[in-house]
Every structure is written in C-alpha cells, then in structure tokens.
C-alpha positions as CSV (number, residue, x, y, z in Angstrom):
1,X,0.0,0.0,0.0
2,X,1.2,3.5,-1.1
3,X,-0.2,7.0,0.2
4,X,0.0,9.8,-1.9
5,X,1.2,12.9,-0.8
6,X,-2.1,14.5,-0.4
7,X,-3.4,11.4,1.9
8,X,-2.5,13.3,4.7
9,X,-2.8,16.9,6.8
10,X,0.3,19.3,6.2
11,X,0.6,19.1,10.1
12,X,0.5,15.5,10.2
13,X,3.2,15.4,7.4
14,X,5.5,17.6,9.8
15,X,5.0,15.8,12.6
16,X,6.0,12.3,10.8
17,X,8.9,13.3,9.6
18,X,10.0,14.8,13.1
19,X,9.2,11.6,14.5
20,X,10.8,9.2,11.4
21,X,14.1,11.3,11.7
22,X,14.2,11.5,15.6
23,X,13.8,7.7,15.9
24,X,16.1,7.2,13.0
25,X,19.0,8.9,15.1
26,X,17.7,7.9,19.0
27,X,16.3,4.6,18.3
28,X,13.9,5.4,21.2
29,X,9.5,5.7,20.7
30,X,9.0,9.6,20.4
31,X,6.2,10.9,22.8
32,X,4.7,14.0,22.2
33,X,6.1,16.3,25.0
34,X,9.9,15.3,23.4
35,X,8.5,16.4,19.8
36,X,7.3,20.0,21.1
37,X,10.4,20.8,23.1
38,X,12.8,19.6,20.1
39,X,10.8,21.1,17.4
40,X,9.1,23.7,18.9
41,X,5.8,23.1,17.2
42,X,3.5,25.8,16.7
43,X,0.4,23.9,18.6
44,X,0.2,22.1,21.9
45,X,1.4,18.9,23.2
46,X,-2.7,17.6,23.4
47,X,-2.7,18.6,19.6
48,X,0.9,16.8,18.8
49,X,-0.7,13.8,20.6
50,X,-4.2,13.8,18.6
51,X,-2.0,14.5,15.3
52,X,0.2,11.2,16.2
53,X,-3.1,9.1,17.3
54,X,-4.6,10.0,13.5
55,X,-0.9,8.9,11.8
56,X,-1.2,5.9,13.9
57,X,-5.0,4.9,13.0
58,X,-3.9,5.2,9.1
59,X,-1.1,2.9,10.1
60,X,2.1,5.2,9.8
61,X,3.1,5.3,13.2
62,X,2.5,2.3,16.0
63,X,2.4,2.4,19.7
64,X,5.2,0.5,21.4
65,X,4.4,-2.6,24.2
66,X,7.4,-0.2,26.5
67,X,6.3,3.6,26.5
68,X,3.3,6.0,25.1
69,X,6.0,7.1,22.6
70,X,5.6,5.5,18.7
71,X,7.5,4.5,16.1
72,X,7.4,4.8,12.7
73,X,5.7,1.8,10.6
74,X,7.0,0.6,7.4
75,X,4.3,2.6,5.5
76,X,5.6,5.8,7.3
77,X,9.2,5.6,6.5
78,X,7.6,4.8,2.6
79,X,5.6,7.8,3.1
80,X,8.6,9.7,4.9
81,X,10.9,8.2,1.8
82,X,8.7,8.9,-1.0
83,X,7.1,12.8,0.0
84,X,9.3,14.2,3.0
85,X,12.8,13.0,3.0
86,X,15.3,15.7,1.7
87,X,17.6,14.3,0.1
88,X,21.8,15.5,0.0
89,X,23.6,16.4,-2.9
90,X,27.2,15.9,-0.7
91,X,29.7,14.0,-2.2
92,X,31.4,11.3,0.2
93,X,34.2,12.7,2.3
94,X,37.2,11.0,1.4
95,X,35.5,11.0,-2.0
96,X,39.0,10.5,-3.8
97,X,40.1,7.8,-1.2
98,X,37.7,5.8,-2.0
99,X,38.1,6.2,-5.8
100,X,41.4,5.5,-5.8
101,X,41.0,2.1,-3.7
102,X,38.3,0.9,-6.4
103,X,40.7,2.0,-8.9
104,X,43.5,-0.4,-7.3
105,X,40.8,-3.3,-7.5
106,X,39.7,-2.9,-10.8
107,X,42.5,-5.4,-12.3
108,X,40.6,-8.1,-10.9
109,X,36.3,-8.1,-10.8
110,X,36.5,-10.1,-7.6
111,X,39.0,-8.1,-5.9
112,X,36.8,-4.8,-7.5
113,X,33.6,-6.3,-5.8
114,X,34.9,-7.7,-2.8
115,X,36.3,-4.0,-2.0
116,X,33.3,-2.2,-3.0
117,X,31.2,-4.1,-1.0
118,X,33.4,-3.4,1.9
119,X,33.7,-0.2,1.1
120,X,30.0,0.3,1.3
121,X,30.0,-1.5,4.7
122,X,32.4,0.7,6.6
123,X,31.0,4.2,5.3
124,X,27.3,3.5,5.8
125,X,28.2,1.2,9.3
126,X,25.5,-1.5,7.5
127,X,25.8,-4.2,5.1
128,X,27.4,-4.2,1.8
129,X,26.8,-6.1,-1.4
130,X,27.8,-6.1,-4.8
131,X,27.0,-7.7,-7.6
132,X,27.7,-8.5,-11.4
133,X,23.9,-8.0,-13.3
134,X,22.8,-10.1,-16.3
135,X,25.9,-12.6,-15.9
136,X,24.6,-14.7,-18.8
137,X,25.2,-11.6,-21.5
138,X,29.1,-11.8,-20.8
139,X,30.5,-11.5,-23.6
140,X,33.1,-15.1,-24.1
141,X,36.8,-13.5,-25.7
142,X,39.0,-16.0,-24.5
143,X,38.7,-19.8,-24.0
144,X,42.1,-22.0,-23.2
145,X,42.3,-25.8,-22.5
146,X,45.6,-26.3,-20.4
147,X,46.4,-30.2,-20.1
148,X,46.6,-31.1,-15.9
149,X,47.7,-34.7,-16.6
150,X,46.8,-37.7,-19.4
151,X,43.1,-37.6,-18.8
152,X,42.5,-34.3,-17.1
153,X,42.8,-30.6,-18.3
154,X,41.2,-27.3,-17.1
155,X,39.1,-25.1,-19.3
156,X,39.6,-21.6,-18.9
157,X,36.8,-19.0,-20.1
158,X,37.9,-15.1,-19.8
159,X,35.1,-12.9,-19.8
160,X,34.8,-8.8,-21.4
161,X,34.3,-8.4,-18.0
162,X,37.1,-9.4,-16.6
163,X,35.7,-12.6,-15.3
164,X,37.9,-15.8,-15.4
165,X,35.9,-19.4,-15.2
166,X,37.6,-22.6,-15.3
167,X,36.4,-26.1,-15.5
168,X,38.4,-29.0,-14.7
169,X,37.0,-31.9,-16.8
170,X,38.0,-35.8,-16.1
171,X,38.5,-37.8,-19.5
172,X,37.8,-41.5,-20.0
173,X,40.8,-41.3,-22.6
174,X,44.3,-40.0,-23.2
175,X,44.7,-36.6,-25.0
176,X,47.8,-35.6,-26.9
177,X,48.8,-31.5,-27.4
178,X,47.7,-32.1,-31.3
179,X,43.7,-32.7,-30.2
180,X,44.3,-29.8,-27.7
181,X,45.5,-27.1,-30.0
182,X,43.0,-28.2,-32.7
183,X,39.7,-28.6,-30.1
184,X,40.9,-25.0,-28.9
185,X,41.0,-23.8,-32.0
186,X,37.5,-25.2,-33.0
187,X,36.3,-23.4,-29.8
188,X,37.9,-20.1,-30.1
189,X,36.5,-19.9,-33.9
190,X,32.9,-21.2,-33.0
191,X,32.3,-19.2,-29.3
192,X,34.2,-16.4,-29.1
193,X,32.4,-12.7,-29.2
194,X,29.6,-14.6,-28.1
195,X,27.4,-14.3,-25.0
196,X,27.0,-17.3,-22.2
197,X,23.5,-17.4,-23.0
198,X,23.9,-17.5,-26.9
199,X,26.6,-20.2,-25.9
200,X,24.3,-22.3,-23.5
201,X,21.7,-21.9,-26.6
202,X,23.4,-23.1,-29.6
203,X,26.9,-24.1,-28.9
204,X,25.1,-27.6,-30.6
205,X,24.1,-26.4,-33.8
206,X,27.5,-24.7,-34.0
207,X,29.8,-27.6,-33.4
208,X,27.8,-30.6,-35.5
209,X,29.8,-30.0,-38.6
210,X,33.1,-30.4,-37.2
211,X,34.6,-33.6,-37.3
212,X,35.7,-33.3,-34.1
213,X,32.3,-32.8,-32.7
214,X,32.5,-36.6,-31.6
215,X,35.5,-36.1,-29.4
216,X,35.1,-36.5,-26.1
217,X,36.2,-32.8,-24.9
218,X,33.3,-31.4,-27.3
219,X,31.1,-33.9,-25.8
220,X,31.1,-33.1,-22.7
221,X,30.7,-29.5,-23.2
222,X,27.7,-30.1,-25.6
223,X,26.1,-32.3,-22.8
224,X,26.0,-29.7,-20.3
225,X,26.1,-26.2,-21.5
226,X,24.3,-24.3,-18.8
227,X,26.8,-25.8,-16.0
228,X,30.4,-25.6,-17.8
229,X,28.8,-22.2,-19.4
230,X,28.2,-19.9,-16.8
231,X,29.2,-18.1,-13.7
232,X,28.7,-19.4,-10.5
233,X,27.1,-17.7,-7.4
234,X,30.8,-17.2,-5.8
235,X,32.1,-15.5,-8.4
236,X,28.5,-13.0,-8.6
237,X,27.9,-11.5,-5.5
238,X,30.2,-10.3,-2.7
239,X,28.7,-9.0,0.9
240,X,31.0,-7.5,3.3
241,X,31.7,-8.4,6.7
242,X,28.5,-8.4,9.4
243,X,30.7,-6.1,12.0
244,X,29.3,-2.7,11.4
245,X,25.6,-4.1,10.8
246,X,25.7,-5.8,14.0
247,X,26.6,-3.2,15.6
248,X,23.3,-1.6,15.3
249,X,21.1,-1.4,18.4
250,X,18.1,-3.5,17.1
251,X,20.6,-6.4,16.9
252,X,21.5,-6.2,20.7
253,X,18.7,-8.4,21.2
254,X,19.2,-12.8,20.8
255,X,16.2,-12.6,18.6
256,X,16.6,-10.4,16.5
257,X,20.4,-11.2,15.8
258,X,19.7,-14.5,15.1
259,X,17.0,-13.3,12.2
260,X,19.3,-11.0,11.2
261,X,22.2,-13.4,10.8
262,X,20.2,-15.7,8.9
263,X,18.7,-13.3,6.2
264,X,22.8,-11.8,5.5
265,X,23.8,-15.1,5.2
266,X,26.1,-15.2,2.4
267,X,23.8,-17.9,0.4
268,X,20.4,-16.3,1.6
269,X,21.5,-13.0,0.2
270,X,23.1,-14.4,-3.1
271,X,19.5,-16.5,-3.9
272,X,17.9,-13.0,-2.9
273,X,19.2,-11.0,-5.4
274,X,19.3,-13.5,-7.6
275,X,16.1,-14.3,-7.8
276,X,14.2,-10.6,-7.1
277,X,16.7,-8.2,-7.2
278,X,18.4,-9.0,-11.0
279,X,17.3,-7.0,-13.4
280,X,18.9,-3.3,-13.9
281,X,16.6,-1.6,-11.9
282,X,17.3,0.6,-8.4
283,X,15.5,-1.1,-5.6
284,X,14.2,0.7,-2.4
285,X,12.3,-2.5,-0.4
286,X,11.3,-1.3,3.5
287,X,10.3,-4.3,6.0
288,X,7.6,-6.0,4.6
289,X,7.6,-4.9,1.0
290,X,10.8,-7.6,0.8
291,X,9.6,-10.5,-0.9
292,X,10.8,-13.4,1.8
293,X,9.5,-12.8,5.2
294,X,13.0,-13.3,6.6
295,X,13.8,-9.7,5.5
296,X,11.0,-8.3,7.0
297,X,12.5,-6.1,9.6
298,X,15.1,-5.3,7.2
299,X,15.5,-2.2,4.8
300,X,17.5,-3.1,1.4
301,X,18.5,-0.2,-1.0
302,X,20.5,-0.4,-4.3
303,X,21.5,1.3,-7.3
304,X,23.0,-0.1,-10.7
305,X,26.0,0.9,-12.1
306,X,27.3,-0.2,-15.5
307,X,30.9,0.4,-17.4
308,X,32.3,-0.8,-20.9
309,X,32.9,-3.8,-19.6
310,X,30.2,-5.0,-17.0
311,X,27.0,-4.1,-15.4
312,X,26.5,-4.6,-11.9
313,X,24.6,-3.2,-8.7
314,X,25.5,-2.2,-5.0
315,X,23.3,-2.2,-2.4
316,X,23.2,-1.8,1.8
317,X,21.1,-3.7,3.8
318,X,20.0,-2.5,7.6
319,X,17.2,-2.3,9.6
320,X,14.0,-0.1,8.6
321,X,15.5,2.5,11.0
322,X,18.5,3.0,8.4
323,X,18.9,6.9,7.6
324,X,17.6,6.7,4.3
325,X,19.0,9.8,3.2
326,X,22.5,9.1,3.9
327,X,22.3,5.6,2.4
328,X,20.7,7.2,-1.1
329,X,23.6,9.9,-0.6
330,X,26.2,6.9,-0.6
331,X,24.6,5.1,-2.9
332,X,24.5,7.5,-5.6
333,X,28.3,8.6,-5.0
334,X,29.5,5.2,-5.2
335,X,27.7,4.5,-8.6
336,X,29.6,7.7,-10.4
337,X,32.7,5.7,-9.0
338,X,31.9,2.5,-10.5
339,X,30.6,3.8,-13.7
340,X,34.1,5.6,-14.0
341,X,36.0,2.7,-12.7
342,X,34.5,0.0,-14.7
C-alpha cells in the first residue's frame, strides 16, 4: 500500500517526519512532550498527541508494548521516503580515497567487488553487497584448455568483464597437445564474441559440422552447457563483513540477531538477489515490501551501475531505521565511481 502525498494533513506530514528522523537517530518511541520541546511546534502537546493518534489509525506510526511514545511503521518511512525526506547532494568525504582504492581493485572483478562491497560497509556502518547483473550476456573473448595430466585438463573461459571461469574436466581417454590445439581452435572460432546465454543456446548447432564434434572434450561440453557455461554464485555476488551491521542497536537483542544473521547469510542474500533483485533496476524495499519474510525487519536499497565492460549493482542492507537519506547519498556517490572505474 502507497499513500500519496495529499493522503495526509500538512501538520501531520511535519510531525511524521520529526518523529521518522528522531527515531532514526535515538532509536527510542518519540512521545509528544519530546517532539514539542525539540521542534518547537506551533500547537500544543494535546494537539501533537491527537495528530500522532490519527498517523497511527492510518497505520504510519505504531504504539510501542514499552512507553506512550511511537514508532514509525513501514508505511511511514515509505511515506517519509517517498514525499518528506530531503535528500543531500554531498559527495562522500574522502571521495578521492575511496576512488582511488576501487581504482586499485579494478585489475581483478572479484578483488573490484569484494572491495566495493566493503567499502560500502564501513561508510554507511550496515551491510554491503555487490553484484555482477545479467551474468549470462558476458561477452566469451578467450577460452584455453591447459592439459593437468593424461586424462585431465582445465578449461579456462575469460570474460569482457574481466571474469575468469575454469572447468576441470575428467576424460575416460588419453589426450595428446595435437587434439588440444586443434579442439581449442575449434572453440575459439565457434564461441568467441559470443554471449554465455547465446553459448548455452546453440553451442550444438555450431559444433555438429566439425569432425571433431564426436571427441570426447566437445562432448562433454555439448552435454552440459548451462553448467560448464556460466558463472557461479561465488564468483557473482560479494557481501561484506556483518561487524558494522551488528553493531546496530536492534541487533543487541538474541532474537533479532539470530534473524538477522540468517537473512545476511552469504547464500540467503546471493539467492535474494538473484532471484528478485536482478534486473537493472534501483530497488528501495522497507520491511515488509521484501519479498521473503525473513527480511522483513530489514531495509535493502541499491542502485546499478554499468561500465564498458560490465553491469553490476551495490546495495546496503540494515534495519528499517537505516537513515535513508545518507544511504541514497552513498549510494548515488558510489555508482559515479563505478561507472568511472568500470
């Protein structure tokens, strides 16, 4: 459910946002008495509390089980994202710092990600991940077999993007350097320049007229496309450490650590994003707009970015109390850095 700007009083409006970016910064249920001494609202303390009581019946603020303070609901800080929040222009400080450390990474996509991700962790004190988008349109521009012993050798696939896969595959025969250079050959002239998904899709049709479609290397490869052609999870997604996220005072309690733990679990966030956070799109999702309900009483944000050579996204992941205008603020900063770096 989405409110539009009108859906509420110009009065109620203020007072949400005071009471979305107090509890942003205290992490405490803001009464009324706080909100006129802070504020200094034009109106009393009985009219701050009817104001809160009509934000609470249309379910943007909620009464605590502790105190007669509330708290915002995940329909306020929507509301507070969408029509109140002001958002900052500022660049990062340390802006060049953190430019030049991508910049050091960028030999290597892992190394690029892994950093970025980290990055994104330590500035924003949450949780950082980034990903390589649309994995299956890398582009193929190098392939290598590299004999390991009689019966074994490694296939290496280089990616435009910097990517490196490699394969080990076990033969049920001997292979000489002749049948190497010539089935590399083959596969250099048939698949380079062409995407993973093109690959997965018609590598069969492209290798029948060869007479050394039959050979056991080719066969294998034919048999199985979509595994020996593509990128696995590991080399996808990268998350950052869980130290500065953990940090945050919601996770001081054993419950909701333990929740929390599982949903940034390295696999749980991988399938996440794989599955509803992939196409080139920025995502805002608060508490229960997440689609599993084990990041419910989380808040994720990202943005895409995209170079010559690869398109990816970042993203931070915190509680729904995560100041949203700082996160956006990093968000955006880091994205002009990767589209430069990239």
């Amino acid at each position: 459910m989405y409110l539009k700007k009108s859906d509420i009083s110009t009065r109620q409006a203020q007072v949400l946002k005071a009471v979305v970016e107090d509890y942003i910064i205290d992490h405490v249920p803001i009464g009324s008495n706080v909100l006129k001494k802070k504020h200094a609202f034009n109106c009393s303390s009985a009219t701050l509390r009817h104001t809160m009581a009509n934000l609470e019946k249309k379910n943007l603020l909620m009464h605590t089980y502790t105190s007669s303070g509330r708290i915002p609901t995940d329909l306020g800080y929507r509301y507070y994202v969408d029509h109140l929040m002001r958002q900052s222009d500022n660049e990062l400080e340390n802006y060049a710092n953190v430019e030049n450390k991508l910049h050091q990474s960028s030999n290597s996509i892992d190394d690029l990600l892994k950093t970025t991700a980290a990055m994104l962790s330590k500035i924003s004190h949450l949780f950082g991940v980034a990903m390589i988008l649309q994995y299956e349109r890398s582009i193929l521009n190098e392939i290598e077999l590299v004999p390991l012993s009689s019966d074994r050798l490694m296939v290496v696939l280089g990616m435009k993007s910097g990517v490196v896969r490699s394969i080990v595959l076990n033969l049920n025969m001997t292979v000489n350097s002749n049948e190497i250079i010539n089935i590399t050959t083959l596969l250099k002239e048939k698949l380079l320049g062409l995407s993973l998904k093109d690959i997965q899709g018609t590598i069969a049709e492209r290798m029948k007229d060869s007479p050394l479609s039959e050979h056991e290397i080719v066969q294998i490869l034919l048999n199985d496309p979509e595994k020996h052609f593509n990128i696995p999870d590991s080399q996808l997604i990268f998350t950052s450490s869980n130290r500065e996220l953990l940090d945050q005072p919601e996770y001081q309690q054993v419950n909701n650590l333990q929740k929390t733990l599982e949903a940034i679990d390295n696999e749980n966030v991988t399938q996440y994003f794989k599955t509803h956070l992939n196409k080139q799109n920025n995502y805002m999702l608060i508490g229960n707009e997440n689609m599993e309900t084990i990041y419910n009483d989380c808040s994720i944000v990202t943005h895409v970015f995209g170079g010559s050579s690869f398109q990816g996204q970042i993203g931070i992941i915190g509680p729904t109390r995560i100041p949203y205008a700082n996160v956006l603020r990093i968000l955006n900063n880091f994205t002009e850095i990767m589209n430069r770096v990239c």
